[in-house]
Biotite code that builds the C-alpha atoms (Angstrom):
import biotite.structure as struc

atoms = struc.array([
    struc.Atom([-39.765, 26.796, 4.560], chain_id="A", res_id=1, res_name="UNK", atom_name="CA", element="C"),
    struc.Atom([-36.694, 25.912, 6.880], chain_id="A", res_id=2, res_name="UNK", atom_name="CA", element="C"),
    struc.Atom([-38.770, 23.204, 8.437], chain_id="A", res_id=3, res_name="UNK", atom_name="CA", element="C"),
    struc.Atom([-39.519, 21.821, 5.142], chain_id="A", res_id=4, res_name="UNK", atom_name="CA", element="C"),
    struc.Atom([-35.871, 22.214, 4.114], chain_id="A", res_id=5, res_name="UNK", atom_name="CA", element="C"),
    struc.Atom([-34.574, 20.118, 6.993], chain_id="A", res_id=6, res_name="UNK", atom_name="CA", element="C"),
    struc.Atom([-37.222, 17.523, 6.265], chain_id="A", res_id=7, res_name="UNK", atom_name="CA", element="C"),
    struc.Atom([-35.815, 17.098, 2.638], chain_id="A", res_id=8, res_name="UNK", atom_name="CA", element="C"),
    struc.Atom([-32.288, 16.644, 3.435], chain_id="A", res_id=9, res_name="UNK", atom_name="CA", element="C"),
    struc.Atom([-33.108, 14.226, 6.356], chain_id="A", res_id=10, res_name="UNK", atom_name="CA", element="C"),
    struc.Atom([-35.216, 11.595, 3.444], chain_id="A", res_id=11, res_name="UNK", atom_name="CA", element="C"),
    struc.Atom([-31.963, 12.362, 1.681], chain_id="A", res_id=12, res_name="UNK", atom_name="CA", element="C"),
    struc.Atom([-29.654, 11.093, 3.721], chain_id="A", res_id=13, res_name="UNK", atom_name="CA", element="C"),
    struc.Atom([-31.913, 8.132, 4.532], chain_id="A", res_id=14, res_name="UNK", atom_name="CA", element="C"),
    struc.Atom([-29.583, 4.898, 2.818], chain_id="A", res_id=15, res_name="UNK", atom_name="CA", element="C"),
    struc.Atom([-32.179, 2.913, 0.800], chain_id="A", res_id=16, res_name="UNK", atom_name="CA", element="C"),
    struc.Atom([-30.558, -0.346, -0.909], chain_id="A", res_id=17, res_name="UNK", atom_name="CA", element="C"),
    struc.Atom([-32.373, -0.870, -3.687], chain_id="A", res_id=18, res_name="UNK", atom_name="CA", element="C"),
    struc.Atom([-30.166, -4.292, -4.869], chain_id="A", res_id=19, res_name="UNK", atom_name="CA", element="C"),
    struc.Atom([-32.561, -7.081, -5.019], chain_id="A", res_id=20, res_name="UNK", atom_name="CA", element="C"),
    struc.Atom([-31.273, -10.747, -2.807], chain_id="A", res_id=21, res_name="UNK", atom_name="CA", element="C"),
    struc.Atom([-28.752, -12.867, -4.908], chain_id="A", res_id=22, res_name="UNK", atom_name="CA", element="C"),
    struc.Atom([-31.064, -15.579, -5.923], chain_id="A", res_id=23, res_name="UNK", atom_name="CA", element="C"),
    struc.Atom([-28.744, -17.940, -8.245], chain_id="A", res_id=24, res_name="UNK", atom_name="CA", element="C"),
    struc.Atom([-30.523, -19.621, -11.044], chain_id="A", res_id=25, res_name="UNK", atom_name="CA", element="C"),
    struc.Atom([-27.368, -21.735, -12.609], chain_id="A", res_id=26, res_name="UNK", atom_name="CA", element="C"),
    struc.Atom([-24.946, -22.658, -9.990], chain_id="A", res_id=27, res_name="UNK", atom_name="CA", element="C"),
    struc.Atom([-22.380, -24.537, -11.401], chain_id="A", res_id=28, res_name="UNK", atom_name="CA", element="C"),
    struc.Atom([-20.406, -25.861, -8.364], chain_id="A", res_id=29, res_name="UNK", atom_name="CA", element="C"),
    struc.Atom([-22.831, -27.313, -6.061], chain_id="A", res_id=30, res_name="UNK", atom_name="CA", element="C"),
    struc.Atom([-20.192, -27.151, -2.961], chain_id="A", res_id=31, res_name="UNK", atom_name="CA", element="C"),
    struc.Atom([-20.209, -23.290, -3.380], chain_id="A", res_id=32, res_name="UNK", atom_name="CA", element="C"),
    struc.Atom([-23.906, -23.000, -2.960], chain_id="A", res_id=33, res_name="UNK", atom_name="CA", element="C"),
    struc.Atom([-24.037, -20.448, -5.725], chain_id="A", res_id=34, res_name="UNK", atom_name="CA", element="C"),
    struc.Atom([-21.657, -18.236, -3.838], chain_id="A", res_id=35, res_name="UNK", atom_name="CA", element="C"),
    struc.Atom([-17.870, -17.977, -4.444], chain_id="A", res_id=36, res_name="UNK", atom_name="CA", element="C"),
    struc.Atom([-14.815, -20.150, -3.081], chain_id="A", res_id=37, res_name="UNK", atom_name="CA", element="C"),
    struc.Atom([-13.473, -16.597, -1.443], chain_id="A", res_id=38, res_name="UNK", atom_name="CA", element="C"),
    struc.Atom([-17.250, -16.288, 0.426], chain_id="A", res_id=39, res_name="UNK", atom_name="CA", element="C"),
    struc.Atom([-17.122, -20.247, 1.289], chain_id="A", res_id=40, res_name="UNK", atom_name="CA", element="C"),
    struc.Atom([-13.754, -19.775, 2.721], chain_id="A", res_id=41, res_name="UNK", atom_name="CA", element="C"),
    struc.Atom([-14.250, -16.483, 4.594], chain_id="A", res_id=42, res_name="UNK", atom_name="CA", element="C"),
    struc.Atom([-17.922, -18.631, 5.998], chain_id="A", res_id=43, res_name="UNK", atom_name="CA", element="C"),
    struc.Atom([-14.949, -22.005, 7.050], chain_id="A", res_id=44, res_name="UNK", atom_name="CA", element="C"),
    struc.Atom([-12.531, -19.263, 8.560], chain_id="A", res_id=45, res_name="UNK", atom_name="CA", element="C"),
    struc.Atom([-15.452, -17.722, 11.047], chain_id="A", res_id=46, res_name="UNK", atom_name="CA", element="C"),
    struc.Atom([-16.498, -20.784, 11.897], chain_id="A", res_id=47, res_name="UNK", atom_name="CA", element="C"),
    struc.Atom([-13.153, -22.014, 13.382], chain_id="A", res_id=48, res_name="UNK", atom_name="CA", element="C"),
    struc.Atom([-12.503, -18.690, 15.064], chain_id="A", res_id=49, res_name="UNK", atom_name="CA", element="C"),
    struc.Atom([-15.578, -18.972, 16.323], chain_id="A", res_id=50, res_name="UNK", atom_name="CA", element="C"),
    struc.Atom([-14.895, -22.291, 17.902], chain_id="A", res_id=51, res_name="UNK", atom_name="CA", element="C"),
    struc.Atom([-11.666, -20.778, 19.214], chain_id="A", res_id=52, res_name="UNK", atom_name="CA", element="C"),
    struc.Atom([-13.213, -17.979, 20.632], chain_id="A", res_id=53, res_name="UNK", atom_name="CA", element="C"),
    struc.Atom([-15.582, -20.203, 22.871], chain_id="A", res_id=54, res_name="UNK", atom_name="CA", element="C"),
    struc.Atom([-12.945, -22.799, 23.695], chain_id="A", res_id=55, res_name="UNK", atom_name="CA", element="C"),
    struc.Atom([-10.838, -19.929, 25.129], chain_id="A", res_id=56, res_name="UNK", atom_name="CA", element="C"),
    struc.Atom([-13.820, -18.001, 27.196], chain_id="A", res_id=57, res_name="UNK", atom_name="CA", element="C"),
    struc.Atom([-14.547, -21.365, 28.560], chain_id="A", res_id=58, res_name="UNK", atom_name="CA", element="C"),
    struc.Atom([-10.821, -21.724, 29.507], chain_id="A", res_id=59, res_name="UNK", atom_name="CA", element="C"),
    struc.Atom([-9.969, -20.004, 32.826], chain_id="A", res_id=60, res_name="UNK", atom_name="CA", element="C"),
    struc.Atom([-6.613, -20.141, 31.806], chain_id="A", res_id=61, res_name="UNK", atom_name="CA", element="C"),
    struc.Atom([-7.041, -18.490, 29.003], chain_id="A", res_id=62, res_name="UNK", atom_name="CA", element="C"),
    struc.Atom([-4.721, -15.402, 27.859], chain_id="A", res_id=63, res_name="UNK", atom_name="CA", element="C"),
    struc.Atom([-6.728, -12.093, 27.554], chain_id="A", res_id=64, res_name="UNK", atom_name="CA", element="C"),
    struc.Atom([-5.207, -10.691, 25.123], chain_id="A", res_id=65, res_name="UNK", atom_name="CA", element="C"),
    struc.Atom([-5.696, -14.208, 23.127], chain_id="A", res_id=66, res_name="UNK", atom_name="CA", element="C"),
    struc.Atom([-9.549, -13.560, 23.501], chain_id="A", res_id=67, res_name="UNK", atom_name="CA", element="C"),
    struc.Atom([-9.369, -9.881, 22.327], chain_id="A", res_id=68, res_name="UNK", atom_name="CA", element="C"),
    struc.Atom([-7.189, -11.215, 19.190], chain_id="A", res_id=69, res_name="UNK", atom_name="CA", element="C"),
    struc.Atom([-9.449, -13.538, 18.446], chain_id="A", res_id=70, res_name="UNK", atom_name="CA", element="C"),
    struc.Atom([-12.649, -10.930, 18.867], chain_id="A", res_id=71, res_name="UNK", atom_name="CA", element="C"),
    struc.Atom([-10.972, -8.982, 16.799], chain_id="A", res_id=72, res_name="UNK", atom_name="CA", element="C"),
    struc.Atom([-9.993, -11.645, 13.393], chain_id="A", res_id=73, res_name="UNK", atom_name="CA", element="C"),
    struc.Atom([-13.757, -12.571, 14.017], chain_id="A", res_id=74, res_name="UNK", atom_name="CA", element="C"),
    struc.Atom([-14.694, -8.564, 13.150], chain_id="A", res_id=75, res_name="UNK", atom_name="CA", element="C"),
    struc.Atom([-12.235, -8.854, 10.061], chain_id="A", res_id=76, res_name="UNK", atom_name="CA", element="C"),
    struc.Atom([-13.752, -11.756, 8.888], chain_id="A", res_id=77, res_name="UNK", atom_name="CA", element="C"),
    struc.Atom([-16.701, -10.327, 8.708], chain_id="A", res_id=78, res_name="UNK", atom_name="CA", element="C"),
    struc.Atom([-15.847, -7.204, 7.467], chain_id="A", res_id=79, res_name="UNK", atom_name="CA", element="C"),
    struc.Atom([-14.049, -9.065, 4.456], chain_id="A", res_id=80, res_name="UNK", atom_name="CA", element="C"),
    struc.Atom([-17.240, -10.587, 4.274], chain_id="A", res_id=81, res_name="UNK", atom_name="CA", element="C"),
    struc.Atom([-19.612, -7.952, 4.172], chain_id="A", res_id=82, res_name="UNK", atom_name="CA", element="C"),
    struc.Atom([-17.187, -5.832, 1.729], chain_id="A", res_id=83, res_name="UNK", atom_name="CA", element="C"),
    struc.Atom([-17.223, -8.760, -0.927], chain_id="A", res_id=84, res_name="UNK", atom_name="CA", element="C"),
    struc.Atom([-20.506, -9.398, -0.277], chain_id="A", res_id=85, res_name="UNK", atom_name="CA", element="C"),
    struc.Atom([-21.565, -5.862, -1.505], chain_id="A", res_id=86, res_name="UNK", atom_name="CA", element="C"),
    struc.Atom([-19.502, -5.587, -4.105], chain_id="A", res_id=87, res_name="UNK", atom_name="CA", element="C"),
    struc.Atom([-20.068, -8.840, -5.737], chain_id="A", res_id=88, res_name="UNK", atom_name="CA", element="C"),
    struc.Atom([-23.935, -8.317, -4.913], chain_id="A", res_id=89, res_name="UNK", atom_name="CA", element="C"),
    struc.Atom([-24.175, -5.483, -7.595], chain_id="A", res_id=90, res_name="UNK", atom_name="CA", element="C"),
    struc.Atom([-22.414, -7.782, -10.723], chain_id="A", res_id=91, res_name="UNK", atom_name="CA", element="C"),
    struc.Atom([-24.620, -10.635, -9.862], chain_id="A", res_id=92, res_name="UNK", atom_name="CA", element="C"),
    struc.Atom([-27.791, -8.660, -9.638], chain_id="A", res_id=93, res_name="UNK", atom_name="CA", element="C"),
    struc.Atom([-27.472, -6.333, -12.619], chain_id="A", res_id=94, res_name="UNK", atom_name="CA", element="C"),
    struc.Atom([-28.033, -7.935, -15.734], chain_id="A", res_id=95, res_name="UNK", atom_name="CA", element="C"),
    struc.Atom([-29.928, -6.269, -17.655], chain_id="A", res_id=96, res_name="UNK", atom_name="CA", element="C"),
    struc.Atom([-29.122, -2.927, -16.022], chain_id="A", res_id=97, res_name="UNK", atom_name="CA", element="C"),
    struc.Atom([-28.759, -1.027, -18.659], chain_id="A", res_id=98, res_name="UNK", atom_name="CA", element="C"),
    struc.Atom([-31.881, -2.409, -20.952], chain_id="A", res_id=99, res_name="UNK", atom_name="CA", element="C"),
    struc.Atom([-34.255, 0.589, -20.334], chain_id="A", res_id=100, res_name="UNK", atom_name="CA", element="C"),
    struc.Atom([-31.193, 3.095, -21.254], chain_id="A", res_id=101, res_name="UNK", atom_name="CA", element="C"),
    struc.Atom([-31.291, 1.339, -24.890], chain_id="A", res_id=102, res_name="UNK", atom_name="CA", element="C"),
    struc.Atom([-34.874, 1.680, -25.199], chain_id="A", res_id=103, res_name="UNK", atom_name="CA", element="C"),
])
């Protein structure tokens, strides 16, 4: 029973996204790619601190603490990313969410 107990909770605690991929049907800016200006410009802003942080490995010169900054606004970046990305992933995937409740 124990056993069986612990075997429960763990498939509970499993994290199972269930939000299908944004597939967008009507874009309306075709710049954005049918993704936002804020995702577009958090995608522009990784891609120059990326170039940054390769220019500076590749400089011997180069300031360590310049390199760990940069490291660093490149994990921000992409946790602003991911955050938005979640969030904005459940509005643009649930239409129709609450059909079956009106049934």
């Amino acid at each position: 029973m124990a056993d069986e107990n612990t075997q429960i909770e763990a498939k509970n605690q499993e994290v199972a996204y269930q939000t299908p991929p944004y597939k967008p049907t009507h874009i309306l800016s075709p710049e954005f790619q049918g993704t936002s200006n804020y995702e577009m410009g958090i995608i522009d802003m990784v891609k120059e601190k990326t170039v940054l942080l390769e220019a500076l490995r590749r400089d011997p010169q180069a300031n360590p603490a310049d390199i760990r900054q940069a490291e660093e606004d490149l994990k921000t970046l992409d946790y602003l990313y991911e955050n938005f990305h979640i969030g904005m992933n459940v509005f643009r995937t649930a239409k129709g969410g609450r059909d079956k409740i009106r049934e």
